[in-house]
C-alpha positions in Angstrom: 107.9 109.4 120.3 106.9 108.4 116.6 108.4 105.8 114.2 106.8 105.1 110.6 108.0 102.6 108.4 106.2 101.3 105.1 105.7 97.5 104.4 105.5 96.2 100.8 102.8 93.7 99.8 103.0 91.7 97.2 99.0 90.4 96.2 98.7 87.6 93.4 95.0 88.2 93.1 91.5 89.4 94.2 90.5 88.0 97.9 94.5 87.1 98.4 95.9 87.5 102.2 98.7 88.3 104.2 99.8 88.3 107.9 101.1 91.5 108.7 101.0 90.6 112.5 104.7 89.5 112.6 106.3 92.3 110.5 104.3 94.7 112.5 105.5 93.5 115.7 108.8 93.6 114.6 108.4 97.6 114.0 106.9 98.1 117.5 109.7 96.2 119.1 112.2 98.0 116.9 110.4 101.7 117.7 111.6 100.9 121.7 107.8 102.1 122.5 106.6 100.7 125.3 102.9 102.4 125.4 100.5 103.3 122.7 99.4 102.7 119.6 100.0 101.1 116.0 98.4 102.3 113.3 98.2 100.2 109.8 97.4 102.2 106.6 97.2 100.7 103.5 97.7 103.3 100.3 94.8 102.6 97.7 91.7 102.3 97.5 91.3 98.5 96.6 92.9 96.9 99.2 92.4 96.6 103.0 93.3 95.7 106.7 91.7 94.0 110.0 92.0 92.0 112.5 90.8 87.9 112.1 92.5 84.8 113.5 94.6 84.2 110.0 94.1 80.3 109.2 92.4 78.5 105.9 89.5 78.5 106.4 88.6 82.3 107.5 91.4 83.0 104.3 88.5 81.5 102.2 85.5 82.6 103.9 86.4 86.1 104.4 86.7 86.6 100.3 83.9 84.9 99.9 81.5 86.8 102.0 83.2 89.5 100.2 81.9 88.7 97.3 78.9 87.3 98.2 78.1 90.7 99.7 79.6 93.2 96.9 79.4 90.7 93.9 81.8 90.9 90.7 79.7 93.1 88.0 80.1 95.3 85.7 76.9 97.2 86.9 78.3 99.4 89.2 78.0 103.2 88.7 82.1 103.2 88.6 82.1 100.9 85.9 80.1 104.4 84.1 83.4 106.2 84.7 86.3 104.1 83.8 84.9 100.6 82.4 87.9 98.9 84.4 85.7 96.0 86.3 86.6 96.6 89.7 83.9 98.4 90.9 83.0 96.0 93.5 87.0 96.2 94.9 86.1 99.7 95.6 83.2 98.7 97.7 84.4 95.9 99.6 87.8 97.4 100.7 86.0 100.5 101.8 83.2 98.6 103.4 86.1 97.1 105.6 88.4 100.4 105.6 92.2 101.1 105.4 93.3 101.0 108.4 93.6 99.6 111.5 94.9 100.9 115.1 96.1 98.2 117.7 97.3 99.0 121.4 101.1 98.9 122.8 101.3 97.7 126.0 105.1 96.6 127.2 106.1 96.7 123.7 103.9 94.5 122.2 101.0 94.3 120.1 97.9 93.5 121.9 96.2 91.1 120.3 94.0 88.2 121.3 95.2 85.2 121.3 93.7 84.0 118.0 93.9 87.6 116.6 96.3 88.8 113.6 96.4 91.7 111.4 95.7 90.8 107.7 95.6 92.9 104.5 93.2 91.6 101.8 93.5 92.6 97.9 89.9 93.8 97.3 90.9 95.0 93.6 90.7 92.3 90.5 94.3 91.3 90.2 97.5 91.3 92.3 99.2 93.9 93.2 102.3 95.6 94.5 101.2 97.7 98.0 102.1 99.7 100.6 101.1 99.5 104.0 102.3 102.1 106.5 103.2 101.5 110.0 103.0 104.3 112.6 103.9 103.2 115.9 103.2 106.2 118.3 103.8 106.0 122.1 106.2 106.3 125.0 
């Protein structure tokens, strides 16, 4: 059995954060699959998903690193092609990837206790995104 739904996310700005985790276990209850898997897509190439426990500090430290990592520049070979500043976006929402795939087990997610799914605007403003949800399974 398959069920897909999409998710919109609304970002306000580069390094801005959401918890999927409740929405998404809303669609797995919802599919009536009791075993297998999630997967969470986003569409785009500046944005991204994961796993982390979701509270303020990790919210802050996660961009951060980001950044710290895959800087802000305009010296990125991109910026050669389009001149639209988010060069680094590209980077850091690959370098963390698109999607996620999480385990069904009794109809829930399984997740650690201090585990949630987050998507993370990489790009250099907010933005309106979609994030699919494939719940696959018996």
């Amino acid at each position: 059995m398959t069920h897909q739904e999409q998710i919109a996310v609304r970002t306000a700005s580069h390094g801005h954060m959401h918890d999927l985790t409740p929405r998404i276990a809303e669609i797995v209850s919802a599919s009536g699959i009791q075993t297998g898997t999630v997967n969470v897509f986003n569409v785009g190439s500046t944005a991204a998903v994961g796993t982390i426990e979701y509270e303020g500090g990790l919210q802050r430290d996660l961009p951060d690193l980001l950044d710290k990592l895959i800087p802000p520049s305009r010296h990125y070979g991109h910026e050669k092609a389009w001149h639209d500043g988010n060069g680094h976006s590209h980077l850091q929402a690959t370098l963390l990837g698109p999607s996620l795939t999480v385990p069904i087990a009794e109809g829930k997610l399984l997740l650690g206790t201090w585990q949630q799914i987050f998507h993370i605007e990489c790009d250099t403003r907010g933005r309106q995104r979609t994030v699919v949800i494939t719940v696959v399974g018996d």
